[in-house]
KEZA-932395 format. One record per residue (C-alpha): residue number from 1; x, y, z; residue in three letters. Coordinates in steps of 0.2 Angstrom, whole numbers, plus 2048, in hexadecimal, padded with zeros to 3 digits. Example, Ala and Ser with C-alpha at 12.3 -4.5 7.8 and 13.67 -1.06 7.14 Angstrom:
2
<site><resi>1</resi><xx>83E</xx><yy>7EA</yy><zz>827</zz><resn>ALA</resn></site>
<site><resi>2</resi><xx>844</xx><yy>7FB</yy><zz>824</zz><resn>SER</resn></site>
***
This chain:
89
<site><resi>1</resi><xx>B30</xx><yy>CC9</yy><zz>D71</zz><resn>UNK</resn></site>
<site><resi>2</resi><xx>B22</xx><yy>CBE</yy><zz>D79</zz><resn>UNK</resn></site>
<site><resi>3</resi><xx>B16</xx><yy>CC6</yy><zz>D6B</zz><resn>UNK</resn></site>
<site><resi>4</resi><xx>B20</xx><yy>CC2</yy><zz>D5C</zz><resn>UNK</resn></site>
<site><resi>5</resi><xx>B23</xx><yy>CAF</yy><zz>D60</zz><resn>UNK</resn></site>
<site><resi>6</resi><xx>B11</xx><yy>CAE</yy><zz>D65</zz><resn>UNK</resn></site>
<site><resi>7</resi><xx>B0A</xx><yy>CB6</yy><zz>D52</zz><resn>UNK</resn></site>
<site><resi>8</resi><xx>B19</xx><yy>CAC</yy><zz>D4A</zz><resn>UNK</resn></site>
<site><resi>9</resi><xx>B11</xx><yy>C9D</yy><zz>D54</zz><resn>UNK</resn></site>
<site><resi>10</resi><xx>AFF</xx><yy>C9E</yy><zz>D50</zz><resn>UNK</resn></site>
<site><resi>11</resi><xx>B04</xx><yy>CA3</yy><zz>D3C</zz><resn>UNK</resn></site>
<site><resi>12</resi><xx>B0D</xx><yy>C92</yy><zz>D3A</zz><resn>UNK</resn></site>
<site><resi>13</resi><xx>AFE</xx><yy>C89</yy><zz>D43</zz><resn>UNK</resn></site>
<site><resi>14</resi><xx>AF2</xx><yy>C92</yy><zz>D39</zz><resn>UNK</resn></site>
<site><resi>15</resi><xx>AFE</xx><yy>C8D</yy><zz>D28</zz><resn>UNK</resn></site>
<site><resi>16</resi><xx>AFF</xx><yy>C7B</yy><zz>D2F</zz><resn>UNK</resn></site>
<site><resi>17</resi><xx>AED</xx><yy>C78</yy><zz>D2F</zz><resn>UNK</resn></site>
<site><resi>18</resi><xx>AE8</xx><yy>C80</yy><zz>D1F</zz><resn>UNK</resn></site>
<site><resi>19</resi><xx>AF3</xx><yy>C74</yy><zz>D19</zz><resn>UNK</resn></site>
<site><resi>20</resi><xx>AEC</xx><yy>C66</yy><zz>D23</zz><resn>UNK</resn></site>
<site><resi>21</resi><xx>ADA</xx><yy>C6A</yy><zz>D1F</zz><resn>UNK</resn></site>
<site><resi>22</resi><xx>ADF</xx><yy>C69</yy><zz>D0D</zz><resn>UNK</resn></site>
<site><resi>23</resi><xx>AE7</xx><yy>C5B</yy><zz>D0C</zz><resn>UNK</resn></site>
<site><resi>24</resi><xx>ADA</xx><yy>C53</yy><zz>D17</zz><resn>UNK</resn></site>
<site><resi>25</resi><xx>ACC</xx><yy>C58</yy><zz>D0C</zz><resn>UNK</resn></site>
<site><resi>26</resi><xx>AD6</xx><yy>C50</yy><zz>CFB</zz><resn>UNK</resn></site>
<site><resi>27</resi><xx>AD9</xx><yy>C41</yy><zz>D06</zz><resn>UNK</resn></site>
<site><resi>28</resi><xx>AC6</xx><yy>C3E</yy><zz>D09</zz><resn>UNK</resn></site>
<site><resi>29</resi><xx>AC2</xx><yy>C44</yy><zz>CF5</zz><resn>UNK</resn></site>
<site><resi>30</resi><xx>ACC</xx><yy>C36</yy><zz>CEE</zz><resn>UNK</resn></site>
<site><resi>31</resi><xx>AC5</xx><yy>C2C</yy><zz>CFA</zz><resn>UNK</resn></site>
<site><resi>32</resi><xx>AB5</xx><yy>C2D</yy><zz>CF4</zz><resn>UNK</resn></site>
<site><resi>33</resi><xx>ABA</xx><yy>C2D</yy><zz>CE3</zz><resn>UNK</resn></site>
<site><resi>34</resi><xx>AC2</xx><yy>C1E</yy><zz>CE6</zz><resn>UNK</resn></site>
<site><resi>35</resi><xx>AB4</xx><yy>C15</yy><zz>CEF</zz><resn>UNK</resn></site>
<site><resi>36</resi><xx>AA8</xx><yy>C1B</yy><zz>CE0</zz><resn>UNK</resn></site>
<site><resi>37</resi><xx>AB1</xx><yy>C13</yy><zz>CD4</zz><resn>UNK</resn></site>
<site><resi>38</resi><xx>AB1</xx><yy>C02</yy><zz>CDC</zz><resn>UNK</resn></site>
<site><resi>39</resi><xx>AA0</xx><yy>C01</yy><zz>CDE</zz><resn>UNK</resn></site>
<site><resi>40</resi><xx>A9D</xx><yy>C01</yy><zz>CCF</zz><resn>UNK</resn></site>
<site><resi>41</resi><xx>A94</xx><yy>BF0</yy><zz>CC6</zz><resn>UNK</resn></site>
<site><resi>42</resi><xx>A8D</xx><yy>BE8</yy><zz>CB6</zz><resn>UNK</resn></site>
<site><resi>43</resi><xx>A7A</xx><yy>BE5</yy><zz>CBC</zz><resn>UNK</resn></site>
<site><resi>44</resi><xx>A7E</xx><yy>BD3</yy><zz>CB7</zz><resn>UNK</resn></site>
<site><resi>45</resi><xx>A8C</xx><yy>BD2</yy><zz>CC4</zz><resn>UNK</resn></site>
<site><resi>46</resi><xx>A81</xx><yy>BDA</yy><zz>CD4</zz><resn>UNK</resn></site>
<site><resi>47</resi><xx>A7A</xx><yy>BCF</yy><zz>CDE</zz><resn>UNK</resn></site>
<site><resi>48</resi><xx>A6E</xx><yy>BDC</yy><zz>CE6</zz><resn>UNK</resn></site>
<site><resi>49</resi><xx>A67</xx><yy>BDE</yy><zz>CD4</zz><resn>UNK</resn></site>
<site><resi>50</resi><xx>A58</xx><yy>BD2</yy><zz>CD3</zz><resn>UNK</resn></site>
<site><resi>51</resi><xx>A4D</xx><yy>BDA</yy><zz>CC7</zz><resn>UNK</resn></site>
<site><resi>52</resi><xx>A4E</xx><yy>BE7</yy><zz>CB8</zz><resn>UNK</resn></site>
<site><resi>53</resi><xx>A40</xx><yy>BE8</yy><zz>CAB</zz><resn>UNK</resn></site>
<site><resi>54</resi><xx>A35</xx><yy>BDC</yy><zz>CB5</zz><resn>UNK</resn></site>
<site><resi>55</resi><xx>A22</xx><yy>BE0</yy><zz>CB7</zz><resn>UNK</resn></site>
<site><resi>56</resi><xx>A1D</xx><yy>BDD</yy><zz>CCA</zz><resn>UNK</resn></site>
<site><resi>57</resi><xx>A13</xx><yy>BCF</yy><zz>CCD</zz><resn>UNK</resn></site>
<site><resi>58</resi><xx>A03</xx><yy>BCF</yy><zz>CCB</zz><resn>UNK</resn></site>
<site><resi>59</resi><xx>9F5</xx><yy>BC1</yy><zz>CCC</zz><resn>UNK</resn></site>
<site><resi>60</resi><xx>9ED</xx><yy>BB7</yy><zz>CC1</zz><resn>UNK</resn></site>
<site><resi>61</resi><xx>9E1</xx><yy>BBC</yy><zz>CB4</zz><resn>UNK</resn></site>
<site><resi>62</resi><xx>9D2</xx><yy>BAF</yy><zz>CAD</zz><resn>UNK</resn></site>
<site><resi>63</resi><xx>9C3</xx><yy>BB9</yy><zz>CA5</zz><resn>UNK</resn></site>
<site><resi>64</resi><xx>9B1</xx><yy>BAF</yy><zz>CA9</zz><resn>UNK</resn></site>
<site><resi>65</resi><xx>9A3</xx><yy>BB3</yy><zz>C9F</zz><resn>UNK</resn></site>
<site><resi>66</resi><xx>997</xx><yy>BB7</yy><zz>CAC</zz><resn>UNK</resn></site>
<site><resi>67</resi><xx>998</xx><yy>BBC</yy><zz>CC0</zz><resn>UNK</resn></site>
<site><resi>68</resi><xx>992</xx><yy>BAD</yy><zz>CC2</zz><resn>UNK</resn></site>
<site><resi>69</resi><xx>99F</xx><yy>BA3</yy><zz>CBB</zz><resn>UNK</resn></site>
<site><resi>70</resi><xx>9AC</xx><yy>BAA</yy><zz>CC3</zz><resn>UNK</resn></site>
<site><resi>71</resi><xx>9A7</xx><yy>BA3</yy><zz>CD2</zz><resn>UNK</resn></site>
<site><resi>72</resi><xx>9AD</xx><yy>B94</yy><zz>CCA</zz><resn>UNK</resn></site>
<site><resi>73</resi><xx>9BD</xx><yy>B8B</yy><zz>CCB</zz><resn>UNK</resn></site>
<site><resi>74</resi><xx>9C7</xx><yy>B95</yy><zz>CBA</zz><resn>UNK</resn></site>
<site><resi>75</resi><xx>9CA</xx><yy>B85</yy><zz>CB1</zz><resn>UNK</resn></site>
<site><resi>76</resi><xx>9B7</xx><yy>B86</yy><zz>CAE</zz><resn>UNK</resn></site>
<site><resi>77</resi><xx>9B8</xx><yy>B94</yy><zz>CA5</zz><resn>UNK</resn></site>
<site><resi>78</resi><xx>9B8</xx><yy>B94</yy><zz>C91</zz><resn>UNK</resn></site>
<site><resi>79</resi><xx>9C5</xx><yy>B9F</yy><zz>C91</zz><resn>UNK</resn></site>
<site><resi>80</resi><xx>9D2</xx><yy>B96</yy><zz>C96</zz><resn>UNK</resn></site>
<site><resi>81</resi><xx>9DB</xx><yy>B89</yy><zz>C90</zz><resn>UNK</resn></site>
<site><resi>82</resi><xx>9E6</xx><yy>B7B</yy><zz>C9A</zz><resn>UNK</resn></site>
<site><resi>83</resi><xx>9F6</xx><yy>B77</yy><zz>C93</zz><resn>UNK</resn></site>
<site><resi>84</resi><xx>9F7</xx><yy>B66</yy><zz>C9F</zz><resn>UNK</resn></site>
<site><resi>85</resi><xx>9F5</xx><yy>B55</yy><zz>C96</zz><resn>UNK</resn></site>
<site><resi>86</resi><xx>A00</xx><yy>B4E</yy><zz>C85</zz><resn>UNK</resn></site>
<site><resi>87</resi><xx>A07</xx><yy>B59</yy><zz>C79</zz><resn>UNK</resn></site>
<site><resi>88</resi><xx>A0C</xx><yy>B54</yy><zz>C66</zz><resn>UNK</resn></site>
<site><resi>89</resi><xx>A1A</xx><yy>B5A</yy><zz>C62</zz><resn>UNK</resn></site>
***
């Protein structure tokens, strides 16, 4: 008799943790499902977003006619104009 409580004991064990795991498992699925879904953002409404379709930085660049010349200082050269002073509008 000792046997047959004993198999009836470990079948409803077995039975009790299949279901467990199963449940379990769809428990952590719709959790994740869930916390996806909450993340998600307009790119306009994520402050960790700072920059889409910007080129990096970069240095400027004023062309000199000669090695020399660039030695100088780059409102010197006749490439490049200033855009300090009066404008007429």
């Amino acid at each position: 008799m000792s046997c047959e409580i004993d198999t009836y004991c470990d079948t409803t064990v077995g039975k009790f943790m299949n279901i467990f795991q199963k449940l379990a498992s769809a428990v952590i699925a719709l959790s994740f499902l869930v916390t996806g879904h909450a993340q998600e953002q307009n790119d306009w409404e994520n402050p960790t977003i700072t920059q889409i379709n910007k080129e990096p930085a970069h240095a400027t660049f004023v062309p000199f006619a000669s090695i020399a010349r660039a030695s100088m200082d780059k409102a010197q050269s006749p490439f490049c104009k200033s855009l300090n002073g009066r404008w007429k509008f």
